[in-house]
Each structure stands twice: as structure tokens, then as C-alpha cells.
NUBARO-182902 format. One record per residue (C-alpha): z, y, x; residue number from 1; residue in one letter. Coordinates in Angstrom, 2 decimals. Last residue first. Layout:
% residues N
       pz       py       px    i  aa
        Z        Y        X  NUM   A
...
//
This chain:
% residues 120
       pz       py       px    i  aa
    -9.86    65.53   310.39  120   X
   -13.68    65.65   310.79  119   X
   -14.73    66.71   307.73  118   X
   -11.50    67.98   304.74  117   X
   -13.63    70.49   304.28  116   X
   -16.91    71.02   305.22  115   X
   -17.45    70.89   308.74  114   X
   -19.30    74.20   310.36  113   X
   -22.80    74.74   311.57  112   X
   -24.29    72.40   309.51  111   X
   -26.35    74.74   307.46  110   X
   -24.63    73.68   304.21  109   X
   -21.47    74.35   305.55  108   X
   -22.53    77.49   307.08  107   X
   -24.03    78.35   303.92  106   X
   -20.75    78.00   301.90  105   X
   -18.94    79.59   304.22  104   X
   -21.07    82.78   304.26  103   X
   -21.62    82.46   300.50  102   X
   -17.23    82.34   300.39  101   X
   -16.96    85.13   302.19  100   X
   -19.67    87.49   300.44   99   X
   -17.88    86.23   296.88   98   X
   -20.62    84.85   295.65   97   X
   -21.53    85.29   291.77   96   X
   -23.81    82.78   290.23   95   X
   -26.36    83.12   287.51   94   X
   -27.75    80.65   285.32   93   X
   -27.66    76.73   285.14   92   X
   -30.46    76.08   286.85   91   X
   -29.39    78.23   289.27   90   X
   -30.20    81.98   290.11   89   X
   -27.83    83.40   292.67   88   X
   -25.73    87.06   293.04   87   X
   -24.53    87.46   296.48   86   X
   -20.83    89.55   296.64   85   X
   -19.37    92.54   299.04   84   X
   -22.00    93.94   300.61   83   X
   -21.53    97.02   302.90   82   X
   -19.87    95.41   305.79   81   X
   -22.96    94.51   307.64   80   X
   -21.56    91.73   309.39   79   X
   -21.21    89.90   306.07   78   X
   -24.77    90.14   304.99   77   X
   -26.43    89.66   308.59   76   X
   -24.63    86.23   308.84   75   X
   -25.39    84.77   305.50   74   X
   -29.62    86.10   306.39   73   X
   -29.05    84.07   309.49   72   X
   -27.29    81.20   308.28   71   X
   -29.86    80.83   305.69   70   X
   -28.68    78.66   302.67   69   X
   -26.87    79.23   299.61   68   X
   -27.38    77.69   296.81   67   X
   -30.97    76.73   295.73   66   X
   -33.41    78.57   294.20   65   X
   -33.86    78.91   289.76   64   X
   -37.01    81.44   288.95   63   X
   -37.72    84.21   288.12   62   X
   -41.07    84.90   286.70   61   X
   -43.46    87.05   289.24   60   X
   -46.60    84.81   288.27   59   X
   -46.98    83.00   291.47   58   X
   -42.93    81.83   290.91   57   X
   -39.98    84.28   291.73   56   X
   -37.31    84.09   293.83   55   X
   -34.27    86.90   293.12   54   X
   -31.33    87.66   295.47   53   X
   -29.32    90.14   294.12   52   X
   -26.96    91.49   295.96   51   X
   -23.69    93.33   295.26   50   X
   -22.88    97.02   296.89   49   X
   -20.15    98.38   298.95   48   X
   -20.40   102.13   299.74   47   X
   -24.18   103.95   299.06   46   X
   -23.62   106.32   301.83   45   X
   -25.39   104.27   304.63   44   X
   -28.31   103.78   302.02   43   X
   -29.82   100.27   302.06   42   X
   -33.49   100.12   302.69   41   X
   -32.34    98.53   306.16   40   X
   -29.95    95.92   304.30   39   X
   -32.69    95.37   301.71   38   X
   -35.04    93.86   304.61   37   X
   -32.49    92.01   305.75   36   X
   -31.70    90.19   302.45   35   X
   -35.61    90.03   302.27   34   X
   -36.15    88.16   305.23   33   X
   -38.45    89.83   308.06   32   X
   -40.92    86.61   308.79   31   X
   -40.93    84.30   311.53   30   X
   -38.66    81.61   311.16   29   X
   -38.96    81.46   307.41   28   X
   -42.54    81.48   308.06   27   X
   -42.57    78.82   310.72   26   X
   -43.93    76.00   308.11   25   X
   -46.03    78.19   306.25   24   X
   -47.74    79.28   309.76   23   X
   -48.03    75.56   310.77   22   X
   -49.21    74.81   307.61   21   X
   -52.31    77.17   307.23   20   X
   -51.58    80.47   305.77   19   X
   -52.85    82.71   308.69   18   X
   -50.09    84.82   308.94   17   X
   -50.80    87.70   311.19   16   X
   -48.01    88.76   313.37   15   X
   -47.78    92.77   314.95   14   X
   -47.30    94.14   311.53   13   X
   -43.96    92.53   311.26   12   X
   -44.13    89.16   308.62   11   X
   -42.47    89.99   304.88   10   X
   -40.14    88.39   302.99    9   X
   -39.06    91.13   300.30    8   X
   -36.15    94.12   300.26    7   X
   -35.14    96.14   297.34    6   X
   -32.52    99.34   297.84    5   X
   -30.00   101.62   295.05    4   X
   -30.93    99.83   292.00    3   X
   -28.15   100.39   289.62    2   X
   -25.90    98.22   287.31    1   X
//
């Protein structure tokens, strides 16, 4: 139950986001994601560790996302070693992913593998 790194969306000094729709629409593209960000906060010493991955709304509230669904941010996690589950907000409350089974899932929902039981 301890904070040991926090990460947030954010766009490298060198971009300016000029909040128009074409920037909103690339942000995700663009910016540093917050799983990533966390990674580099991350201690080396601090062993395997569970992430939380919190959205909030304009007033900082939680609130419910979707399931998992960046391959890039799925990718980074799992490479890295040091995380071993994703924590989710649903509708429904809090989910624990396995780090495995959130990369899986999001390739799945990314398109980049067949889901089960898919093309056989």
C-alpha cells in the first residue's frame, strides 16, 4: 500500500499543444503516457510493484475508463519487468490485471492478435 512513483500524460517540452482538434486528436500519439512516465519515476531498487492507473474528470474525481487498451503503454509494462499487475477503475469497481493477461487482453482489443478461438 505505498506510493513509491506517479506518472501523468504529458507532451515533451519541445511540442506545444495547441488544443484544437487535430492536437486532441494526436495527443495520445504524441504525448509521454503516464504508465511510461511512472516507469521512469520508478526506483530500480523498488522490486516488483502493481499499477494503478487512475483517470480523473475536470474536477480530479476518479473516474470509471475502459479496459485495457494501449498496445504501447501494455508493451512498455511487461518489458519492464518490474510490474507485475494493472489495477483498473470500471463501472463496477476495481480490477486487478495480472501484467500477462492486460498485455493479452489489450492486444486483443488492439487488434494485433485474434481473440480466442478467431481464426481457427
Amino acid at each position: 500500500g505505498q506510493v513509491v512513483a506517479a506518472g501523468h500524460n504529458y507532451l515533451p517540452a519541445r511540442l506545444a499543444c495547441t488544443g484544437d482538434d487535430a492536437c486532441r486528436a494526436a495527443c495520445g500519439k504524441r504525448c509521454v503516457h503516464a504508465e511510461v512516465d511512472a516507469l521512469q519515476q520508478l526506483p530500480k531498487s523498488s522490486g516488483l510493484v502493481e499499477l494503478v492507473h487512475v483517470k480523473v474528470n475536470a474536477e480530479g474525481e476518479p473516474v470509471p475508463g475502459g479496459g485495457p487498451s494501449c498496445w504501447q503503454c501494455a508493451r512498455d509494462l511487461l518489458d519492464d519487468g518490474r510490474v507485475k499487475a494493472v489495477w483498473l477503475l470500471h463501472a463496477e469497481g476495481w480490477r486487478r490485471y495480472p501484467i500477462t493477461e492486460f498485455y493479452a487482453l489489450t492486444m486483443v482489443e488492439c487488434g494485433l492478435i485474434p481473440q480466442a478461438g478467431e481464426g481457427q
